[in-house]
C-alpha positions as CSV (number, residue, x, y, z in Angstrom):
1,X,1.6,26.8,15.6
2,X,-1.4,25.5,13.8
3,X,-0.9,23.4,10.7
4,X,-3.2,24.0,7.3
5,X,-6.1,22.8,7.5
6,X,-6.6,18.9,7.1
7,X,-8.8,16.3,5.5
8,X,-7.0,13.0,6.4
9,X,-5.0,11.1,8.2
10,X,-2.4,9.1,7.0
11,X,-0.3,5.9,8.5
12,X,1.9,4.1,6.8
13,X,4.9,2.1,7.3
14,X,6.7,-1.4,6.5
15,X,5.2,-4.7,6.4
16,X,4.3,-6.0,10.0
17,X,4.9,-2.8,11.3
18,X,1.6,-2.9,13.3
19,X,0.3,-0.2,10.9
20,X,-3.7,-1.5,10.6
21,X,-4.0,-2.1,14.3
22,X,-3.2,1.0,15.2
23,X,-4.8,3.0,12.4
24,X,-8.3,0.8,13.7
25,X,-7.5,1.8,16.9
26,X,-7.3,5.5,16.3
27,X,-10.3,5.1,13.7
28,X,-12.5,4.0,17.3
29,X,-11.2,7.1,19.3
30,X,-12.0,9.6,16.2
31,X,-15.0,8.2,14.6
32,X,-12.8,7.1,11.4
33,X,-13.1,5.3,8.5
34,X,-9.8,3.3,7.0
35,X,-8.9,3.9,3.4
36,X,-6.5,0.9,2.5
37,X,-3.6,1.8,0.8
38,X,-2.0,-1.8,-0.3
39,X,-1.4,-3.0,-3.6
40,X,-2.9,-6.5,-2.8
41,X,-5.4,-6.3,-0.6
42,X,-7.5,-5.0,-3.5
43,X,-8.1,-8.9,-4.6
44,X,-10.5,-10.8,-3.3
45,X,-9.7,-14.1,-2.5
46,X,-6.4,-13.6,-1.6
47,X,-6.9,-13.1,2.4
48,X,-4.2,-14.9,4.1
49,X,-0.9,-14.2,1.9
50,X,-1.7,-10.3,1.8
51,X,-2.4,-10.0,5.3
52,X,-6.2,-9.3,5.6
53,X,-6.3,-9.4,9.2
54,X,-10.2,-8.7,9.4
55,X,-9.8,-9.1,13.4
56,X,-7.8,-6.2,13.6
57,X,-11.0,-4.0,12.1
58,X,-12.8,-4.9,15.4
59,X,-12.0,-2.7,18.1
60,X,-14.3,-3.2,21.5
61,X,-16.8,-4.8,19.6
62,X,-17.5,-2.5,17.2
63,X,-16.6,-3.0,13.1
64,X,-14.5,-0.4,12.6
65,X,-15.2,0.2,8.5
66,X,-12.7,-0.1,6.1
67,X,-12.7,1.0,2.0
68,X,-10.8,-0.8,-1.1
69,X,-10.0,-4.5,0.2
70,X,-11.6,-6.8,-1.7
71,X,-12.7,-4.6,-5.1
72,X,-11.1,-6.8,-7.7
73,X,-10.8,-10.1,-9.3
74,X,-7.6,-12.1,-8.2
75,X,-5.5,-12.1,-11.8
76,X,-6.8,-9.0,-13.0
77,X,-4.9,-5.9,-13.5
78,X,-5.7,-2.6,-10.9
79,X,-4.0,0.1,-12.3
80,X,-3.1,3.2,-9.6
81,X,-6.0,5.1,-11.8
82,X,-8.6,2.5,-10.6
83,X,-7.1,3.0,-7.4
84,X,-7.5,7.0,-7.6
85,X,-10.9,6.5,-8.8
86,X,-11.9,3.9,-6.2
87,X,-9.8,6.5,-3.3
88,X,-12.1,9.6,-4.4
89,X,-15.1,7.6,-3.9
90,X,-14.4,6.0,-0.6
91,X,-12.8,9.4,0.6
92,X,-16.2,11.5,-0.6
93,X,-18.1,9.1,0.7
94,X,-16.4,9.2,5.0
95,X,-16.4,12.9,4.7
96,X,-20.2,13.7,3.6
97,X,-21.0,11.3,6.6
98,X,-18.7,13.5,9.1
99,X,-16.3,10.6,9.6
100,X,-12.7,11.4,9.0
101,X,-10.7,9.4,6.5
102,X,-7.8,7.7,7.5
103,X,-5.8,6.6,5.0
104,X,-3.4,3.2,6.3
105,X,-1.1,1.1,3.9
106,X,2.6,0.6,2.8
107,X,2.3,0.7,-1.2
108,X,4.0,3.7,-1.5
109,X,3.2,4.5,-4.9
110,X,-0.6,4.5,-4.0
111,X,0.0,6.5,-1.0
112,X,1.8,8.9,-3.0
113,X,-0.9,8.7,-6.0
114,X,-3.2,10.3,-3.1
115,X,-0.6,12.7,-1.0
116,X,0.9,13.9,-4.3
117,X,-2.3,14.2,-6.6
118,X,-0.7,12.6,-9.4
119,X,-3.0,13.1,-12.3
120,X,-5.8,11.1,-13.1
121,X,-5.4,9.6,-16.5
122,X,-6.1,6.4,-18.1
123,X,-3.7,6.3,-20.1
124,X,-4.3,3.6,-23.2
125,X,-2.2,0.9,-24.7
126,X,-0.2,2.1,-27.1
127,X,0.5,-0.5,-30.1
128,X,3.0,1.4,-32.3
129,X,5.0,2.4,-29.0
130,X,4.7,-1.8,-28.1
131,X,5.7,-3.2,-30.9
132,X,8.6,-0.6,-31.4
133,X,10.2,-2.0,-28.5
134,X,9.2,-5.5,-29.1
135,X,12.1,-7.9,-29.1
136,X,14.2,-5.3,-26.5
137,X,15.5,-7.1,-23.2
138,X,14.7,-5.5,-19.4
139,X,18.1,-4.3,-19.1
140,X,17.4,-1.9,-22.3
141,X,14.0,-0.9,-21.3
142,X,15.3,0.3,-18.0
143,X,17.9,2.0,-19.9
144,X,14.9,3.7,-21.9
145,X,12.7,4.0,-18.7
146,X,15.6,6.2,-16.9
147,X,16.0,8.4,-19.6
148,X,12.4,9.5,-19.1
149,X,12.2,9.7,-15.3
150,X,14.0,9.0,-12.4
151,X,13.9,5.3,-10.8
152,X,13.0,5.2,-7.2
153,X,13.7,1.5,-6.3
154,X,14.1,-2.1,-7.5
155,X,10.5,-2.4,-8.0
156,X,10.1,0.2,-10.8
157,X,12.6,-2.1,-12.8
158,X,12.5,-6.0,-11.9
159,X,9.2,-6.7,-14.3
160,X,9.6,-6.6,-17.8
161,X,5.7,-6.1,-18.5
162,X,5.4,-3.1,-15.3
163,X,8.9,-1.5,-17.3
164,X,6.7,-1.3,-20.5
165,X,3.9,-0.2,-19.1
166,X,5.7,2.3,-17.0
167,X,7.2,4.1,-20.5
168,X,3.9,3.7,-21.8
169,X,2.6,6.1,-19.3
170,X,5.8,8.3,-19.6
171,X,5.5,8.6,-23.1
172,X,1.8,9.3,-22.8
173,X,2.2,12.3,-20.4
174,X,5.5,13.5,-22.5
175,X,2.9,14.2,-25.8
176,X,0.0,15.4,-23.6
177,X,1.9,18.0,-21.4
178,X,-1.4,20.2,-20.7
179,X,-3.7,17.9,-19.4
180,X,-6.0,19.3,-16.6
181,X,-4.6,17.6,-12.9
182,X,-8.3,16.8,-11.3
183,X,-6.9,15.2,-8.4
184,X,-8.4,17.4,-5.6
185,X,-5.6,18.7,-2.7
186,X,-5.8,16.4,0.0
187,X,-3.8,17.5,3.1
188,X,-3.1,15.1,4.9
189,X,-1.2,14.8,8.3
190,X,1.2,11.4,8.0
191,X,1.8,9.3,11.2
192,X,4.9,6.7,9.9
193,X,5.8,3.7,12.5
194,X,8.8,2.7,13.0
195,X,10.4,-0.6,14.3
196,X,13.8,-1.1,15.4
197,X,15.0,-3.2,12.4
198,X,15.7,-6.7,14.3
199,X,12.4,-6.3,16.0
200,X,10.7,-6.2,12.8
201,X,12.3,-8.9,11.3
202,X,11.7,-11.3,14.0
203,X,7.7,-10.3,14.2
204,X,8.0,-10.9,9.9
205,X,9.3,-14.1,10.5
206,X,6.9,-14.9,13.5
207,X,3.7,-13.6,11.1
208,X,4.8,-15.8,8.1
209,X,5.2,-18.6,10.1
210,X,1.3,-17.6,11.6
211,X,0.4,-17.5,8.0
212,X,1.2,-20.9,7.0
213,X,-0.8,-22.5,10.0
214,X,-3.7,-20.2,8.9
215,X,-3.5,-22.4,5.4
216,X,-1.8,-20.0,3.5
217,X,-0.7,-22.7,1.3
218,X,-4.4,-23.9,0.7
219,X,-5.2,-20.8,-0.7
220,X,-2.8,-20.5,-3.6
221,X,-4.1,-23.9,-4.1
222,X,-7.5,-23.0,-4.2
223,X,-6.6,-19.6,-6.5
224,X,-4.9,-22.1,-9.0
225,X,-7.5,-25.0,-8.5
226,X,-10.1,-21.6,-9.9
227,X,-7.9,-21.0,-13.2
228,X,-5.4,-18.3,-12.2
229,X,-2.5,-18.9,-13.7
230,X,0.9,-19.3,-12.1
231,X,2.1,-16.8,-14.1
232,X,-0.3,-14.4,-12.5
233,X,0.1,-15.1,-9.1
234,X,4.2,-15.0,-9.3
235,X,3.3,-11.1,-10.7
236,X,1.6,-10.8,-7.3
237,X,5.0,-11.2,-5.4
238,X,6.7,-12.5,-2.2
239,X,3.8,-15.3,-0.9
240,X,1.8,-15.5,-3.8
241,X,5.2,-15.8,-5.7
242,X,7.1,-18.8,-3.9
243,X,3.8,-20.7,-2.8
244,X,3.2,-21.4,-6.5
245,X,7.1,-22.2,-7.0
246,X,7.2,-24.7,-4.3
247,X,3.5,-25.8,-5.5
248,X,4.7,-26.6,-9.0
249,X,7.6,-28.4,-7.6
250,X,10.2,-25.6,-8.3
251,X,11.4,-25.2,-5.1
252,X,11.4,-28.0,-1.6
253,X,9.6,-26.6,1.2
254,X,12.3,-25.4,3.5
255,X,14.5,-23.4,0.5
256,X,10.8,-21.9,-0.6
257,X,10.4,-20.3,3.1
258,X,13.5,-19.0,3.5
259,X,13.2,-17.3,0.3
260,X,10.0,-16.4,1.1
261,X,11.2,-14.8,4.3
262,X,14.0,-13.4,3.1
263,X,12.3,-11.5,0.3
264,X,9.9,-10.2,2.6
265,X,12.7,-8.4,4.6
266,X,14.1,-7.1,1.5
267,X,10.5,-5.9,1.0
268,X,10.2,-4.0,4.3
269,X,13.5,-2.2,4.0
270,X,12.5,-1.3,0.0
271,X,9.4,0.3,1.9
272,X,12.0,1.8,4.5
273,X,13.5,3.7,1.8
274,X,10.3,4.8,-0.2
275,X,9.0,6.5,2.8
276,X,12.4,8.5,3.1
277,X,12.5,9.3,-0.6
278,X,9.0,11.2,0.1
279,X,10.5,12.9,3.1
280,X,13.3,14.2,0.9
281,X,10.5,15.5,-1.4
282,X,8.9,17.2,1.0
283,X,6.9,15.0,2.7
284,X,6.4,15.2,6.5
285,X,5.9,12.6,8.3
286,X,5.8,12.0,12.2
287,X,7.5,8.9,12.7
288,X,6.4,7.1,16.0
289,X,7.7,4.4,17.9
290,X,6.3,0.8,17.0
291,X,8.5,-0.7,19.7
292,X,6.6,0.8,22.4
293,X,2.8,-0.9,23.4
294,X,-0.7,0.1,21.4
295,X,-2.0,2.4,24.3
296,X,1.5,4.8,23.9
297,X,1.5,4.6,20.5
298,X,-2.0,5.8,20.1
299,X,-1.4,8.5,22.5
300,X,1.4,10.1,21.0
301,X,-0.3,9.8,17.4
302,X,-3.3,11.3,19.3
303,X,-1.1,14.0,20.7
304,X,0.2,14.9,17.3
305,X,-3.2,15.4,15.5
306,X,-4.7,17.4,18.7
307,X,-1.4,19.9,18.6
308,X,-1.0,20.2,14.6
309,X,-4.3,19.5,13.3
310,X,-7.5,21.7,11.8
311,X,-10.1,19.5,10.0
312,X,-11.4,20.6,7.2
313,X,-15.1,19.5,6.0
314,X,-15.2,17.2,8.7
315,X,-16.2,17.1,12.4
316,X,-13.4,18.1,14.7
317,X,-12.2,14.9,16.1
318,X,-13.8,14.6,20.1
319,X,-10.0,14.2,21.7
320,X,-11.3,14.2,25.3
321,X,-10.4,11.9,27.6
322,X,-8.8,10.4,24.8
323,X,-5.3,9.2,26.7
């Protein structure tokens, strides 16, 4: 049975999953272009804690090109409507060229701000609404946050500032019911990896290590050395997070990694459960083996798009002799 027609490809899954490798390595079969889909990869400067692995974007010697690392200021805000904005420009741009897009990442509320076409609003600061809930604590704004939508994970309410924003927008789209959903359809067919769970956790434990070799610790240095504050790299999360703790002297070196690791576990399994949320709301996704080697993964993935897949507005992929 054919599928709908489709504009993208999509593959996703948790933290050193393997995701960007193999999403470069299908890009070089299919004449792709990768779409990032990661929350901090957007900031320049910041290369070795969010895991810019530039190598992996060099496949046989040829760059494979890649859209939205490296499109902000480290300790500036990027809102998911930049991110739309920035998407529909990379996305317009691959397929007037013929390319196809291929969209690769693990922040699901980005990926879903694409899949879902979530409306594209800016939504503005809203003083009155602020200063009426001036002075409230987290747990009460979660309590207020609930009542207006449904929480999804721990990261929707651990952040006072992201809770207050998050209403903000909620309150926003609450008064303005009509407004016009300009988010074009994308259909998009979704590859997920999968790692068997103490597999995954030994190669996030084996990449972190890598990462402080590489002089991870240098650059949150550096970033603070420039006038970032410490607040604003803690907002970043995990590395960016415990690096300045242990920088400032808040934490020894041994207790700061195995925070550090254990949070990024705790990450990878939040991701886990993100990606099944979206298969619960009608999401598919064809989950593939990250246990087995590059060349099989790639083949089944390849496999899947040949069976299921029409493109629309692009060239048809060349699949042969592809295995």
């Amino acid at each position: 049975m054919i599928s709908p027609t489709t504009n993208m490809i999509t593959i996703l899954g948790p933290t050193a999953s393997g995701k960007t490798k193999i999403a470069t390595g299908l890009a070089y079969r299919i004449n792709g272009e990768i779409i990032s889909a990661d929350s901090r990869q957007v900031y320049r400067e910041m290369n070795i804690g969010t895991g810019k692995d530039f190598d992996d974007y060099i496949v046989h010697n040829k760059k494979i090109p890649v859209h939205l690392i490296d499109i902000a200021d480290p300790g500036t805000e990027f809102s998911v409507y930049q991110y739309q904005n920035e998407f529909l420009s990379a996305y317009q741009k691959i397929t007037l060229s013929g390319n196809v897009p291929i969209l690769c990442g693990g922040t699901g509320l980005y990926l879903e701000a694409v899949l879902k076409g979530y409306k594209l609003v800016d939504v503005p600061v809203n003083s009155q609404l602020r200063e009426h809930l001036q002075g409230k604590s987290l747990e009460e704004l979660v309590i207020i946050l609930s009542g207006m939508r449904k929480l999804h994970n721990a990261t929707d309410s651990n952040d006072i500032n992201r809770v207050l924003r998050a209403i903000e927008i909620e309150h926003y789209n609450i008064n303005n019911p009509n407004l016009k959903n300009d988010f074009p359809k994308i259909n998009s067919r979704v590859i997920g990896i999968h790692m068997e769970r103490n597999l995954l956790r030994q190669k996030i434990t084996q990449r972190l290590k890598r990462r402080f070799e590489q002089g991870m610790i240098d650059e949150v240095k550096e970033l603070l050395g420039k006038g970032i504050s410490s607040n604003q790299l803690k907002n970043y999360g995990l590395e960016y997070k415990f690096l300045t703790m242990f920088l400032q002297g808040e934490l020894k070196y041994n207790e700061m990694f195995s925070l550090l690791n254990t949070a990024i576990h705790q990450f990878a399994k939040r991701q886990m459960t993100w990606f099944r949320r979206m298969e619960k709301n009608g999401f598919k996704i064809h989950w593939v083996d990250g246990n087995s080697g590059g060349d099989k993964i790639l083949s089944t993935i390849l496999k899947i798009i040949q069976q299921e897949t029409v493109f629309l507005g692009n060239k048809v992929p060349n699949f042969t002799n592809l295995y």
